[in-house]
C-alpha positions in Angstrom: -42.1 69.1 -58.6 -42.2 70.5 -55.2 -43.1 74.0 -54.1 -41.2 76.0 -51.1 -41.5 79.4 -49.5 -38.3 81.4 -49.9 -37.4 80.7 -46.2 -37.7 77.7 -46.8 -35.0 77.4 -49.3 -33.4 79.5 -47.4 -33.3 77.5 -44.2 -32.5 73.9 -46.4 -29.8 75.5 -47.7 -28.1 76.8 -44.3 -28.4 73.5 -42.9 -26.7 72.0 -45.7 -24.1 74.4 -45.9 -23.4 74.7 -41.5 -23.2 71.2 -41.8 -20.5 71.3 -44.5 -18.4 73.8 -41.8 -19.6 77.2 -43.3 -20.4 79.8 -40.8 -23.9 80.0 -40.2 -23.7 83.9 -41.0 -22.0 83.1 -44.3 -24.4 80.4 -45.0 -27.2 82.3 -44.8 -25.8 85.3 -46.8 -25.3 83.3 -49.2 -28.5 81.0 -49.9 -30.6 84.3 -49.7 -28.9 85.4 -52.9 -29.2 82.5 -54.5 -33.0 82.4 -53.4 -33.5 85.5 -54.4 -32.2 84.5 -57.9 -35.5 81.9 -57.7 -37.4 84.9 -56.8 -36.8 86.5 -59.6 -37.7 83.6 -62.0 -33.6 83.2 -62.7 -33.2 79.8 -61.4 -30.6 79.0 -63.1 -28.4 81.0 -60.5 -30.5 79.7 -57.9 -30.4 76.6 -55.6 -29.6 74.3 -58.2 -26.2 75.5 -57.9 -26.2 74.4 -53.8 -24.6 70.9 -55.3 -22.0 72.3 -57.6 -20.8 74.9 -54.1 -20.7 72.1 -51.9 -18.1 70.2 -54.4 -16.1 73.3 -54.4 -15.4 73.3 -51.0 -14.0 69.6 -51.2 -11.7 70.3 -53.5 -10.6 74.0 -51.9 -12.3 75.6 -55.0 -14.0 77.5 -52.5 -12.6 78.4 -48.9 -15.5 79.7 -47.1 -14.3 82.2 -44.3 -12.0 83.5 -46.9 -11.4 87.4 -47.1 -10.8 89.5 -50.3 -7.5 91.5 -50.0 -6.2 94.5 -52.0 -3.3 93.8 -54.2 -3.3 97.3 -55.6 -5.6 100.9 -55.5 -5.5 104.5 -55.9 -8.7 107.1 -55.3 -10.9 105.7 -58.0 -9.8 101.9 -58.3 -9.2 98.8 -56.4 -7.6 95.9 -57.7 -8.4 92.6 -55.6 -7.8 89.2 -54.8 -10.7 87.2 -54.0 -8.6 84.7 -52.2 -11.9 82.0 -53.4 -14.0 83.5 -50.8 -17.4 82.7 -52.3 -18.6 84.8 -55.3 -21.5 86.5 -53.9 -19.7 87.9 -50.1 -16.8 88.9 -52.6 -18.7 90.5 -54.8 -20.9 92.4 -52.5 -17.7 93.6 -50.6 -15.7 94.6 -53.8 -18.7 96.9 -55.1 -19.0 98.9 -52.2 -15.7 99.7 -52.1 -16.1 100.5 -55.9 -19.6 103.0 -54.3 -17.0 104.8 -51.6 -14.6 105.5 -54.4 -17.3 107.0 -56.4 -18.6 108.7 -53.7 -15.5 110.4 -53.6 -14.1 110.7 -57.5 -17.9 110.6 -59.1 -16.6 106.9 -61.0 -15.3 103.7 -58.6 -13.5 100.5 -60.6 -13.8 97.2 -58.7 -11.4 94.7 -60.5 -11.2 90.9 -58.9 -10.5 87.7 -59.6 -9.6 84.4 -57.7 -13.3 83.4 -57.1 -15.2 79.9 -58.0 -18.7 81.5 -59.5 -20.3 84.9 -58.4 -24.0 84.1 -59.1 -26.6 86.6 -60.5 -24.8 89.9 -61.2 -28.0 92.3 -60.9 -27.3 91.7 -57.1 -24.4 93.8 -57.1 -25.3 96.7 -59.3 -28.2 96.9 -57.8 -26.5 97.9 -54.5 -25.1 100.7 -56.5 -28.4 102.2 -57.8 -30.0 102.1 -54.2 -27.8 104.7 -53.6 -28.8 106.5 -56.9 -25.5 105.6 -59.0 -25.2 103.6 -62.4 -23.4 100.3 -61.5 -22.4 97.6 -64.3 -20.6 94.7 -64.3 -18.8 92.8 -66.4 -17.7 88.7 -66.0 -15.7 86.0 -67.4 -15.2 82.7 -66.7 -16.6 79.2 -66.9 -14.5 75.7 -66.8 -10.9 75.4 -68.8 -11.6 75.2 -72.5 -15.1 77.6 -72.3 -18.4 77.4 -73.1 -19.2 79.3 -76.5 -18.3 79.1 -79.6 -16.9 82.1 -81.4 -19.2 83.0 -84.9 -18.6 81.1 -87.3 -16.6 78.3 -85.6 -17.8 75.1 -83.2 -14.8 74.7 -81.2 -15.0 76.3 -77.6 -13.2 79.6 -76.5 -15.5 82.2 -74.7 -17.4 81.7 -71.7 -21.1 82.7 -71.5 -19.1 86.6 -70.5 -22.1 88.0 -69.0 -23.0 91.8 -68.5 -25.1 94.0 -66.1 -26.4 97.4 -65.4 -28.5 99.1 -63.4 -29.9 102.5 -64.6 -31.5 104.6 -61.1 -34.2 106.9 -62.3 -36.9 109.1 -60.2 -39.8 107.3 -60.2 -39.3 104.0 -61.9 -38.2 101.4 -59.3 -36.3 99.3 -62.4 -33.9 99.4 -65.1 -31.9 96.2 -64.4 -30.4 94.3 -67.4 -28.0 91.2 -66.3 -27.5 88.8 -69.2 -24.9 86.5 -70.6 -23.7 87.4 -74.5 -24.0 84.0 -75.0 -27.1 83.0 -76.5 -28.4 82.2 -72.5 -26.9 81.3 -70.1 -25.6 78.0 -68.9 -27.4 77.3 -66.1 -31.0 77.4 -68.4 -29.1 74.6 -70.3 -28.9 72.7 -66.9 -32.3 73.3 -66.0 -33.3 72.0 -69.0 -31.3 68.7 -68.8 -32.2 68.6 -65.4 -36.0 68.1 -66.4 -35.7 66.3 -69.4 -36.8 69.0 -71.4 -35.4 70.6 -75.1 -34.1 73.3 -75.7 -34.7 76.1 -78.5 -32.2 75.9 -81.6 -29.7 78.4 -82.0 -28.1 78.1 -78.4 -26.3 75.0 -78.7 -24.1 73.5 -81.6 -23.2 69.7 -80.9 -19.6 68.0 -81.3 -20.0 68.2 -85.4 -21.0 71.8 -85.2 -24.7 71.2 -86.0 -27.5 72.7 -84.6 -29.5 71.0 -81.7 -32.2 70.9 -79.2 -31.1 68.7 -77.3 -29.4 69.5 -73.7 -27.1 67.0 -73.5 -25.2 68.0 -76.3 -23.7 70.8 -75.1 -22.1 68.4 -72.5 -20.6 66.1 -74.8 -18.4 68.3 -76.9 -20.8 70.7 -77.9 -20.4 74.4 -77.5 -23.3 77.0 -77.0 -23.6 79.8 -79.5 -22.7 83.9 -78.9 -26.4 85.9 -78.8 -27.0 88.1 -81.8 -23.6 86.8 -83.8 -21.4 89.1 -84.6 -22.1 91.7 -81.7 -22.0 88.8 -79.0 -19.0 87.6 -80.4 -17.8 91.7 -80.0 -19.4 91.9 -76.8 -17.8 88.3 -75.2 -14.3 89.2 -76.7 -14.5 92.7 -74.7 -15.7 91.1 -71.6 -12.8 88.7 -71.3 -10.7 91.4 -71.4 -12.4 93.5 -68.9 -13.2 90.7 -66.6 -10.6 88.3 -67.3 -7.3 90.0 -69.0 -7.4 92.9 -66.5 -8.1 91.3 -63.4 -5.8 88.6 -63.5 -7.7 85.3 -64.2 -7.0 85.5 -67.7 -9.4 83.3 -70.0 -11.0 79.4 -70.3 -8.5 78.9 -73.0 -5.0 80.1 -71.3 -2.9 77.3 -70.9 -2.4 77.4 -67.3 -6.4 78.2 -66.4 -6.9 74.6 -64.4 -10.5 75.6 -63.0 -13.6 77.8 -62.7 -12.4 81.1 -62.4 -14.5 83.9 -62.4 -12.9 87.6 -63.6 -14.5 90.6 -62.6 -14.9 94.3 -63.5 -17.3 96.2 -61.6 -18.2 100.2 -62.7 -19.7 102.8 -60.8 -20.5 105.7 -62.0 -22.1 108.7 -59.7 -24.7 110.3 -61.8 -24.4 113.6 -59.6 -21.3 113.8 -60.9 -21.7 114.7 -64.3 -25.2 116.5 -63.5 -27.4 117.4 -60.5 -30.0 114.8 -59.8 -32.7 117.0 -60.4 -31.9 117.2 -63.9 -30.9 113.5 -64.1 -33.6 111.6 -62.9 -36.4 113.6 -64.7 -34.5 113.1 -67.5 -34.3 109.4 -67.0 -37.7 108.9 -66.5 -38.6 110.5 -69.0 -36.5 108.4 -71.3 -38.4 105.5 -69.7 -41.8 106.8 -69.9 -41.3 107.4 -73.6 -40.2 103.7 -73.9 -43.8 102.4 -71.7 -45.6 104.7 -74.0 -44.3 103.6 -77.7 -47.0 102.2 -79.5 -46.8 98.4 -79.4 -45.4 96.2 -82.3 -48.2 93.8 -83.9 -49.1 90.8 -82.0 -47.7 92.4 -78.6 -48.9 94.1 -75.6 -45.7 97.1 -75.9 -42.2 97.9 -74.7 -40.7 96.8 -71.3 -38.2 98.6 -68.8 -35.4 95.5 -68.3 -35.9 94.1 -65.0 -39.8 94.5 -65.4 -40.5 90.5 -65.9 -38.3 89.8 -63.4 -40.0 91.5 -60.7 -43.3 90.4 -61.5 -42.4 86.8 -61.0 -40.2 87.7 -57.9 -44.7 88.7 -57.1 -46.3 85.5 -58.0 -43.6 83.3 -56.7 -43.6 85.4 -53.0 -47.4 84.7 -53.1 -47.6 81.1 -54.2 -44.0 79.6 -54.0 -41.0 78.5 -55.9 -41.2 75.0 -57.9 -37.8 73.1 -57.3 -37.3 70.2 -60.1 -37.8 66.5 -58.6 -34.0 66.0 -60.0 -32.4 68.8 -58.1 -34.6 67.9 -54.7 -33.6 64.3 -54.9 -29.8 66.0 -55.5 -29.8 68.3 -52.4 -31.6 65.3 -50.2 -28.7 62.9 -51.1 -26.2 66.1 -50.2 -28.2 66.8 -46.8 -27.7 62.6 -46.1 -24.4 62.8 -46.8 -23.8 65.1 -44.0 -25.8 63.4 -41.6 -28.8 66.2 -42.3 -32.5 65.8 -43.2 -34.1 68.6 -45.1 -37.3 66.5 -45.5 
């Protein structure tokens, strides 16, 4: 398992992608988000994904220089089309438009569609709460058929429906949740079959509806499971209507959904709005500070503020590197050949 800098990553992956006839601009925007995801210890939106990009671009899944383009808006929402742009320019762009209507109307609604895979959402609303406002998210999609398993059944419907939300506060520089209602999301699956590695039981049922811990299930009929039962199922059915129903892309399980899809709706809400920030983000932080300070369970070391582990391994891996699985290096090498690149 090898070990690269982040600009390192960053620079295998522009080469890669100029060489596939993305704009160098576009290529770079786009392999710093999914390095950052590595940063963060979510590698499972990170570079690993360079392999399943670069086969959406052959088949037009992805059109590179593509612009998103308003279908419909008033003051406080924009409905878009991301004309499979990929996920992360699209995304960026739709929630700052979502930030100027909020900017004027206190709440901004970015609703899209018509994109391949969007990567970690926690980018996006965290662009929101650099500014100081509450950004969430809310995503569907995954290939036709699902991913997960509604409770109680084994057959797929769902995708992995992920959520996000960024809460700004006064002196706490976190409170970033991003998270699939699935039980985790796909991606770890990959990793894991990627390193030949098992996996915990109750995320995966196989073809017969048993539980398993064993990758490779879940990509032979299997189907992963919905986190907490009952209130992921709740949660995923909610999302594919906000994400999917709403925006356009409709759901894995719709007749005519042929690929990938990803639907989004994007939230932000200006806390200033509702009450002046002096009042808001003492308050907030002294919501969090009452979480740090609960006593701790037995057997642990005491409550976290979501987004707290992430940005402590975003600190060791900036000081000592990020490990790429031998399987995904000997991946992006046999990419980089076939474009006439080296990477080595």
């Amino acid at each position: 398992m090898a070990k690269f800098t982040a600009e390192e990553l960053v620079g295998i992956g522009v080469k890669i992608f100029v060489a596939a006839g993305v704009a160098k601009a576009t290529a770079t925007e786009l392999m710093k988000s999914l390095v950052l995801s590595n940063l963060l210890g979510v590698d499972s939106h990170g570079v690993v994904r360079i392999g399943q990009y670069m086969d959406a671009l052959k088949s037009g899944a992805i059109v590179p220089d593509a612009e998103p383009r308003v279908l419909r808006e008033n003051e406080a929402i924009v409905l878009l089309d991301g004309c499979k742009g990929f996920g992360q320019i699209v995304s960026k762009k739709a929630v700052r438009i979502a930030m100027e209507k909020a900017r004027r109307c206190g709440v901004g609604i970015a609703c899209y569609s018509n994109v391949h895979h969007i990567g970690r959402l926690g980018e996006y609303v965290s662009l929101a709460a650099e500014e100081n406002w509450v950004g969430t998210m809310f995503v569907n999609g995954s290939g036709p058929g699902g991913l997960v398993a509604p409770l109680g059944a084994r057959q797929r419907v769902f995708g992995t429906t992920p959520i996000a939300f960024e809460i700004p506060a006064g002196s706490y520089s976190t409170g970033l949740a991003d998270f699939a209602t699935s039980a985790v999301a796909e991606g770890k699956i990959r990793i894991a079959y990627r390193k030949g590695e098992k996996i915990p039981f109750g995320w995966v049922l196989d073809s017969e509806g048993r539980p398993t811990d064993q990758p490779a299930d879940l990509y032979q009929g299997g189907a992963l499971l919905t986190f907490g039962e009952h209130k992921g199922h709740a949660l995923s059915l909610l999302v594919e209507v906000l994400g999917g129903i709403l925006s356009g892309a409709d759901t894995p399980v719709f007749s005519d959904y042929k690929q990938l899809n990803n639907g989004v709706f994007a939230l932000v809400i200006e806390p200033g709005f509702f009450r002046p920030l002096t009042e808001y983000r003492p308050a907030v932080d002294y919501l969090l500070t009452m979480v740090k300070h609960a006593l701790p369970a037995q057997g642990k070391q005491g409550a976290l503020i979501p987004g707290e582990p992430e940005m402590a391994c975003k600190a060791v891996r900036e000081k000592e590197g990020i490990s790429i699985d031998d399987n995904t290096m000997v991946e992006l090498k046999a990419i980089a050949a076939s474009l006439g690149v080296s990477i080595d």
